[in-house]
Backbone as XML, in Angstrom:
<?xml version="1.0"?>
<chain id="A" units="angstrom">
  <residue number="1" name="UNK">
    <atom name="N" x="137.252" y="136.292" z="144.098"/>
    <atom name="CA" x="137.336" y="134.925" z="143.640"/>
    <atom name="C" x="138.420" y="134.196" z="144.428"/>
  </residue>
  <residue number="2" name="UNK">
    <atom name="N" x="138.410" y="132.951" z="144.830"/>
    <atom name="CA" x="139.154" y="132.351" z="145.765"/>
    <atom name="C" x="140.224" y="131.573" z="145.109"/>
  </residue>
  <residue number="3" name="UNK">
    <atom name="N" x="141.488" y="131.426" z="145.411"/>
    <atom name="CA" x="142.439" y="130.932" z="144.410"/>
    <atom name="C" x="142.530" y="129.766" z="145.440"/>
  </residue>
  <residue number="4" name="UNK">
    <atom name="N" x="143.445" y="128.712" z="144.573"/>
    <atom name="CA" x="143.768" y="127.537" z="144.870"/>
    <atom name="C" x="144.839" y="127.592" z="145.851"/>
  </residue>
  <residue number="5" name="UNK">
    <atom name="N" x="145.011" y="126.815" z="147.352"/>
    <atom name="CA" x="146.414" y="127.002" z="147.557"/>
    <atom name="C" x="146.996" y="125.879" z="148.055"/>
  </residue>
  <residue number="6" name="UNK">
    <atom name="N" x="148.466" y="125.712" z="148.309"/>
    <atom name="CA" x="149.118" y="124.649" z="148.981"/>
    <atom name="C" x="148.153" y="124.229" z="149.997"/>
  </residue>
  <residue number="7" name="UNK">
    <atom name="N" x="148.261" y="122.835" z="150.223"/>
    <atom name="CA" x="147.913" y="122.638" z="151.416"/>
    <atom name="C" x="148.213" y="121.037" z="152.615"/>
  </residue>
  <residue number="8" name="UNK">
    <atom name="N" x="147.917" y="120.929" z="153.704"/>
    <atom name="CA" x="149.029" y="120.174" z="154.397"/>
    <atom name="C" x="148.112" y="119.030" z="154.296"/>
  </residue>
  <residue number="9" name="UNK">
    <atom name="N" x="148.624" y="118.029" z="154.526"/>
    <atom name="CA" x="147.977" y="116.416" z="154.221"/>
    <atom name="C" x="146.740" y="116.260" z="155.307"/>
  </residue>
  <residue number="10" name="UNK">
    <atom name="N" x="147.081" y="117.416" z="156.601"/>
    <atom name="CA" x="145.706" y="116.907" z="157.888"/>
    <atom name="C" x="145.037" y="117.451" z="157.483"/>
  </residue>
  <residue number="11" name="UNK">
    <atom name="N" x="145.102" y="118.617" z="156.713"/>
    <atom name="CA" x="144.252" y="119.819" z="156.239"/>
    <atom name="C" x="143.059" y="118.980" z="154.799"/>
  </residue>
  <residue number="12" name="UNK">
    <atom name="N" x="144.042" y="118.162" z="153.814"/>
    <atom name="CA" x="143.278" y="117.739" z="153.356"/>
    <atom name="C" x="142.147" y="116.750" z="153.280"/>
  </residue>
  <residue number="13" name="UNK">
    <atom name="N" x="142.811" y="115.878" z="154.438"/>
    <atom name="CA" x="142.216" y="114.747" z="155.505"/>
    <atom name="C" x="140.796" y="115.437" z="155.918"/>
  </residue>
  <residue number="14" name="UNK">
    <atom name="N" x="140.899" y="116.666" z="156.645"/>
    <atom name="CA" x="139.873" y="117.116" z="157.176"/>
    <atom name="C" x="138.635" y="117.681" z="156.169"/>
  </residue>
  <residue number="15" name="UNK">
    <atom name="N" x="139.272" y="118.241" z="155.177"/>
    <atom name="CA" x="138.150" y="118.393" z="153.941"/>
    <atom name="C" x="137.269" y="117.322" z="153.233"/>
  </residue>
  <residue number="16" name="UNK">
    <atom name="N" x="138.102" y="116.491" z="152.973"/>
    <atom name="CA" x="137.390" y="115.127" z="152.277"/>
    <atom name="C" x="136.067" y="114.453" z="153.684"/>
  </residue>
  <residue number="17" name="UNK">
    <atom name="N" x="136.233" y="114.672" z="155.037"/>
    <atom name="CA" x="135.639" y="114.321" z="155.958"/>
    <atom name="C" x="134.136" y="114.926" z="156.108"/>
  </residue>
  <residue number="18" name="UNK">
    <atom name="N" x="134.579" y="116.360" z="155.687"/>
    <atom name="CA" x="133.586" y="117.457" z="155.858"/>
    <atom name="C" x="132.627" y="116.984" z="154.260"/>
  </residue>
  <residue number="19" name="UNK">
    <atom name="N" x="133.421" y="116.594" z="153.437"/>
    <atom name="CA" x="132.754" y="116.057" z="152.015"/>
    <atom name="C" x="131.678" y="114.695" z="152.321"/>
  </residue>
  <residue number="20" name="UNK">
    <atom name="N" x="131.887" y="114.220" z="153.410"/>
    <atom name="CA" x="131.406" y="112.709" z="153.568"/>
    <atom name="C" x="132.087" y="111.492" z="153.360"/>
  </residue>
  <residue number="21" name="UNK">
    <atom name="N" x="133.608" y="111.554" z="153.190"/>
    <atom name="CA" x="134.298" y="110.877" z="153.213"/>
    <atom name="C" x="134.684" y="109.956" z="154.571"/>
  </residue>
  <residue number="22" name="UNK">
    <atom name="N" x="134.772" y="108.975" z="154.558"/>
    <atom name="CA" x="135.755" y="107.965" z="155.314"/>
    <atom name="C" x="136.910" y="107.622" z="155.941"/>
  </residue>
  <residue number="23" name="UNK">
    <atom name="N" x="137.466" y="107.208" z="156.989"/>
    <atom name="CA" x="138.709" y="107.220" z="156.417"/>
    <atom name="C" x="139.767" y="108.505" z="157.502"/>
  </residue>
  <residue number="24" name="UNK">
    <atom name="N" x="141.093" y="108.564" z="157.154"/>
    <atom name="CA" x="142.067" y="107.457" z="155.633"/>
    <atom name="C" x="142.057" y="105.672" z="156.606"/>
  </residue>
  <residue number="25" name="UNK">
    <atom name="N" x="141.917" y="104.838" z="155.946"/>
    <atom name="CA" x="142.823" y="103.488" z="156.174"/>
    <atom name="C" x="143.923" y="103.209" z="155.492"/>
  </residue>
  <residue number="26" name="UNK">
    <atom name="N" x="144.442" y="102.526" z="155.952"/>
    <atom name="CA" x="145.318" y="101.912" z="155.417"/>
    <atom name="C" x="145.360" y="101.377" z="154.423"/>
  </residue>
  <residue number="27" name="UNK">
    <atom name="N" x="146.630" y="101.633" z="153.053"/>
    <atom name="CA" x="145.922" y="100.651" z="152.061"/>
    <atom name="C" x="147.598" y="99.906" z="151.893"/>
  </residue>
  <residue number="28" name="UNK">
    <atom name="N" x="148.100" y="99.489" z="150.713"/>
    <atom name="CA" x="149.370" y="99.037" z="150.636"/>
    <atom name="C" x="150.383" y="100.072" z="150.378"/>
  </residue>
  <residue number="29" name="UNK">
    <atom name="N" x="150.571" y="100.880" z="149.499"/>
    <atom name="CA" x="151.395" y="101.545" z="149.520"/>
    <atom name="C" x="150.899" y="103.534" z="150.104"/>
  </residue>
  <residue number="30" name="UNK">
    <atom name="N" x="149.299" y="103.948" z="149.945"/>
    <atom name="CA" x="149.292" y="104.737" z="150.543"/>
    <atom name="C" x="147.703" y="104.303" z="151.353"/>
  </residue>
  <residue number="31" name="UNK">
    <atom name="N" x="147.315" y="105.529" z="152.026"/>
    <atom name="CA" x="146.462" y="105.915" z="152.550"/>
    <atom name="C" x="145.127" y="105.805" z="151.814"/>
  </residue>
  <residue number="32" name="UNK">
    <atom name="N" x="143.845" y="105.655" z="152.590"/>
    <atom name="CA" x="143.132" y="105.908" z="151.100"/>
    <atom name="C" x="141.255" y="106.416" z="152.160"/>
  </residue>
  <residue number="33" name="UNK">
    <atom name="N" x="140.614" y="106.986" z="151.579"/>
    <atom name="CA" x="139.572" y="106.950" z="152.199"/>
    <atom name="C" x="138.097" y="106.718" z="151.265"/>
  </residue>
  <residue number="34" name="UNK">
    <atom name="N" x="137.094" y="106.672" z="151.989"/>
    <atom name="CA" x="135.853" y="105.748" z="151.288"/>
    <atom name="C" x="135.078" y="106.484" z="151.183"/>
  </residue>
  <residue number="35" name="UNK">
    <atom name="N" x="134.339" y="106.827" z="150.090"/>
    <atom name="CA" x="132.689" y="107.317" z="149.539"/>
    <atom name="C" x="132.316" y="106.792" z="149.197"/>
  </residue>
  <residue number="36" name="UNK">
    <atom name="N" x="131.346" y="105.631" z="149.649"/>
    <atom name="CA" x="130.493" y="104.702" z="149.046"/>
    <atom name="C" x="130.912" y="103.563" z="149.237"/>
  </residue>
  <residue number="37" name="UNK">
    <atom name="N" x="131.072" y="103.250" z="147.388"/>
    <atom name="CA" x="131.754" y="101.720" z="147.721"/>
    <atom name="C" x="133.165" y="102.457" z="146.212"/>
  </residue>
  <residue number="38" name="UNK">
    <atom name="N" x="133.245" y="103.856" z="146.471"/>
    <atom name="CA" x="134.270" y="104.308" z="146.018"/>
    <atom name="C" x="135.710" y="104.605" z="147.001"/>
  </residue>
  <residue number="39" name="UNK">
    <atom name="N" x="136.918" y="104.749" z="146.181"/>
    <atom name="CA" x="137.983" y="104.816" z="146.900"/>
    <atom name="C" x="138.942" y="106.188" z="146.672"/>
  </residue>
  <residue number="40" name="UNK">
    <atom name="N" x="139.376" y="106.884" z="147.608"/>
    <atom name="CA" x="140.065" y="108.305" z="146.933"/>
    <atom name="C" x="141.346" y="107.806" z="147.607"/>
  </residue>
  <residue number="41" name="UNK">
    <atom name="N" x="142.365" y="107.985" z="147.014"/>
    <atom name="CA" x="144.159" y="108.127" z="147.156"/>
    <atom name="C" x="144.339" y="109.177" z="148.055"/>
  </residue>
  <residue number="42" name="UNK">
    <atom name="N" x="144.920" y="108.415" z="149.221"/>
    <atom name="CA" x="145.534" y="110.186" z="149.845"/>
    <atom name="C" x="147.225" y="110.125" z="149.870"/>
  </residue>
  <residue number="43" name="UNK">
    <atom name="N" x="147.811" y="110.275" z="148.940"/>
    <atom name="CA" x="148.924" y="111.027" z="149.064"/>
    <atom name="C" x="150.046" y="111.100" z="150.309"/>
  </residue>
  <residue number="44" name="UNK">
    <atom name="N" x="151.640" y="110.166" z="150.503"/>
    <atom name="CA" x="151.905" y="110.436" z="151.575"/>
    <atom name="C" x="152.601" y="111.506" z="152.057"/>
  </residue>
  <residue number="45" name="UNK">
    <atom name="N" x="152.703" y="113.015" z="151.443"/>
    <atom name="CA" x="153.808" y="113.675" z="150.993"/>
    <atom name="C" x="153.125" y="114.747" z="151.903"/>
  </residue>
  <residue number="46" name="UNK">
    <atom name="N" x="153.835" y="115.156" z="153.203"/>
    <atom name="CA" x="153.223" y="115.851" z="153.721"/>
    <atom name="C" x="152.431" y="117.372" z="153.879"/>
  </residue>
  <residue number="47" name="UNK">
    <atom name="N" x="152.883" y="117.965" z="152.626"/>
    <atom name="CA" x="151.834" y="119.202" z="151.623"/>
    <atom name="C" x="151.865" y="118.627" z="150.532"/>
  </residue>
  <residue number="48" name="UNK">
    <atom name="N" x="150.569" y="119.616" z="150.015"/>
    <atom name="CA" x="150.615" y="118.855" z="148.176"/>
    <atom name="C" x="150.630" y="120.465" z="147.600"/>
  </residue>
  <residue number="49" name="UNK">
    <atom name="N" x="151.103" y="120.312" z="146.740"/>
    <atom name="CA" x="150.946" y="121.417" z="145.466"/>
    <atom name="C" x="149.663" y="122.206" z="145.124"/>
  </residue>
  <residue number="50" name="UNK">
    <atom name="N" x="149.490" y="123.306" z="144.344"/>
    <atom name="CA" x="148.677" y="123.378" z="143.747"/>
    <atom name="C" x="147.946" y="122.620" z="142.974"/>
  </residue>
  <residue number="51" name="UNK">
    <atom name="N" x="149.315" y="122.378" z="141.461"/>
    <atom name="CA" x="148.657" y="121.115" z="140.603"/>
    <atom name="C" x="148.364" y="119.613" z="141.006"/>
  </residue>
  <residue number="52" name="UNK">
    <atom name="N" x="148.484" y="119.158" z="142.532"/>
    <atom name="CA" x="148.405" y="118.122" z="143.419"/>
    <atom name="C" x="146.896" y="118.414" z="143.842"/>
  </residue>
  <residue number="53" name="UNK">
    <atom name="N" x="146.834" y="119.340" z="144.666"/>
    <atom name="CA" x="145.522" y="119.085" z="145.101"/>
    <atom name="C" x="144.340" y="119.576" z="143.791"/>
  </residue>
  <residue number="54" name="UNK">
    <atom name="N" x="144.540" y="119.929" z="142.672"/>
    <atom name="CA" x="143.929" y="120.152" z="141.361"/>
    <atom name="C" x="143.144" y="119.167" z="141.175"/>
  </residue>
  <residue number="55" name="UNK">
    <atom name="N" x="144.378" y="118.059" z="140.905"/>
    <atom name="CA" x="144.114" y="116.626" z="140.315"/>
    <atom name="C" x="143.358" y="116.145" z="141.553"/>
  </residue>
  <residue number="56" name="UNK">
    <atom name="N" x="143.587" y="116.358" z="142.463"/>
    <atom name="CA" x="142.702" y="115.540" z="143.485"/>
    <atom name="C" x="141.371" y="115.671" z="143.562"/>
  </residue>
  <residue number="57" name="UNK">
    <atom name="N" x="141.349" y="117.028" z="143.618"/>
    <atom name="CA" x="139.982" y="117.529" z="143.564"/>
    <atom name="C" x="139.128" y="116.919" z="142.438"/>
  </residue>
  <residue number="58" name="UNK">
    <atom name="N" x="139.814" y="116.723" z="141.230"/>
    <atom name="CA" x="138.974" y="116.458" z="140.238"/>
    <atom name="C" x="138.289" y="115.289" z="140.371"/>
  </residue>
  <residue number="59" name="UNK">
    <atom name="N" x="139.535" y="114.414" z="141.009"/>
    <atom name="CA" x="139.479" y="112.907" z="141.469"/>
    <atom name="C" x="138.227" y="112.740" z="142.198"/>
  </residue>
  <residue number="60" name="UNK">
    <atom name="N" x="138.155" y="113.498" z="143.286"/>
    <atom name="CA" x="136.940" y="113.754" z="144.541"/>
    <atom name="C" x="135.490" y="114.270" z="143.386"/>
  </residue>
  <residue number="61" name="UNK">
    <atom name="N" x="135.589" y="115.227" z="142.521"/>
    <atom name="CA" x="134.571" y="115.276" z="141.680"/>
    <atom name="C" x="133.907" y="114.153" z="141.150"/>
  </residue>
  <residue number="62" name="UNK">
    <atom name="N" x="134.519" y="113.494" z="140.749"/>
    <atom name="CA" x="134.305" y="112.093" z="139.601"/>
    <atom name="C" x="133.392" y="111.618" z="140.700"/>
  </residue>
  <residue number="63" name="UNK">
    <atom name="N" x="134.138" y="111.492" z="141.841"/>
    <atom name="CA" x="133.655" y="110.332" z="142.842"/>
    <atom name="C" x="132.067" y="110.716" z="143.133"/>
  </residue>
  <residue number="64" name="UNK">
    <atom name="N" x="132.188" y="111.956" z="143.762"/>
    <atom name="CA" x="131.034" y="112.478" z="144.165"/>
    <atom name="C" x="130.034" y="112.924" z="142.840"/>
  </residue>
  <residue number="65" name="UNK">
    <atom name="N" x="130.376" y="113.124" z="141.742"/>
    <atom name="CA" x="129.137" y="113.415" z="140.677"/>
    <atom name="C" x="128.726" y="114.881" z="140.392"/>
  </residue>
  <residue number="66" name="UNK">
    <atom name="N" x="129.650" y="115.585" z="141.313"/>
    <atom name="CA" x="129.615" y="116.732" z="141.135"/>
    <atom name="C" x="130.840" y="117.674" z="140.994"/>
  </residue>
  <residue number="67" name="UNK">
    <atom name="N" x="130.631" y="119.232" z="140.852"/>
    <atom name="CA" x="131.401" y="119.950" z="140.641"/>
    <atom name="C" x="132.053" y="120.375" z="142.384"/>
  </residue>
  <residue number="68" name="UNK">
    <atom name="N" x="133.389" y="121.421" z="142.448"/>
    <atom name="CA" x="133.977" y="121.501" z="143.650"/>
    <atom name="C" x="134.852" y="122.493" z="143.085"/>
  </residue>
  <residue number="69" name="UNK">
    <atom name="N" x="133.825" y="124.081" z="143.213"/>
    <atom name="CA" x="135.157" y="125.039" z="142.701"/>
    <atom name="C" x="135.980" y="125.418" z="143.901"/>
  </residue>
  <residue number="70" name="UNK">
    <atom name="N" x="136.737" y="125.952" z="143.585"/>
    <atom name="CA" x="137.956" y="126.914" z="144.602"/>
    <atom name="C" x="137.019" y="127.291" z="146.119"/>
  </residue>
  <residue number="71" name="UNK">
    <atom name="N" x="136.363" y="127.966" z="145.774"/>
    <atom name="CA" x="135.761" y="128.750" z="146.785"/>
    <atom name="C" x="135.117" y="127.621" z="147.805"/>
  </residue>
  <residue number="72" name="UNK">
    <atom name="N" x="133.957" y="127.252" z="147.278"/>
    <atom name="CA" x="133.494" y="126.023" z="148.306"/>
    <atom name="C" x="134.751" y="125.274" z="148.905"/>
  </residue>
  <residue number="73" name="UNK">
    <atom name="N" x="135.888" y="124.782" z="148.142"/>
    <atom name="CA" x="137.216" y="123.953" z="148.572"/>
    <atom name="C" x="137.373" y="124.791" z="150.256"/>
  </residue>
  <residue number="74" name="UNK">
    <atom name="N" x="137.876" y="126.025" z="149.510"/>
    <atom name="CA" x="138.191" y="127.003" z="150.724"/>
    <atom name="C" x="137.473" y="127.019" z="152.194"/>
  </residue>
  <residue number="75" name="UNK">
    <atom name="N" x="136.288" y="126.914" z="151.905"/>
    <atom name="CA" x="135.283" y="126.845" z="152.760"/>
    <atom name="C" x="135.223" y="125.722" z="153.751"/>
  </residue>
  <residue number="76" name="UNK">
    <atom name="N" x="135.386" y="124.483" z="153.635"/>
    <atom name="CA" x="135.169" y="123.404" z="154.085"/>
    <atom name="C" x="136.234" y="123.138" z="155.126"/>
  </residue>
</chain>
């Protein structure tokens, strides 16, 4: 089973891309990239946490309509 891990801001950049994401542009205070005519937060902190990229992920769920366990994460 694949656990969750730290990971670096290009690293997450590059996942959300591989998801069909947009992006990042510029927004006012952070970064942000596009699914649709939806918007995901990217974070300017150059790794995120476990419980950081958690919440994100969930965030990226909502967006997309679907689920995104560990393992697929890993994968991408």
């Amino acid at each position: 089973m694949a656990a969750w891990r730290p990971l670096k801001r290009r690293e997450f950049i590059r996942r959300l891309r591989a998801l069909g994401f947009d992006g990042p542009y510029s927004g006012t205070r952070h970064q942000f990239m596009v699914f649709g005519a939806h918007r995901q937060t990217v974070p300017a902190n150059a790794e995120y946490s476990v419980p950081q990229i958690r919440m994100l992920v969930r965030q990226v769920e909502a967006i997309m309509g679907r689920k995104i366990g560990a393992k697929e994460w890993e994968e991408l």
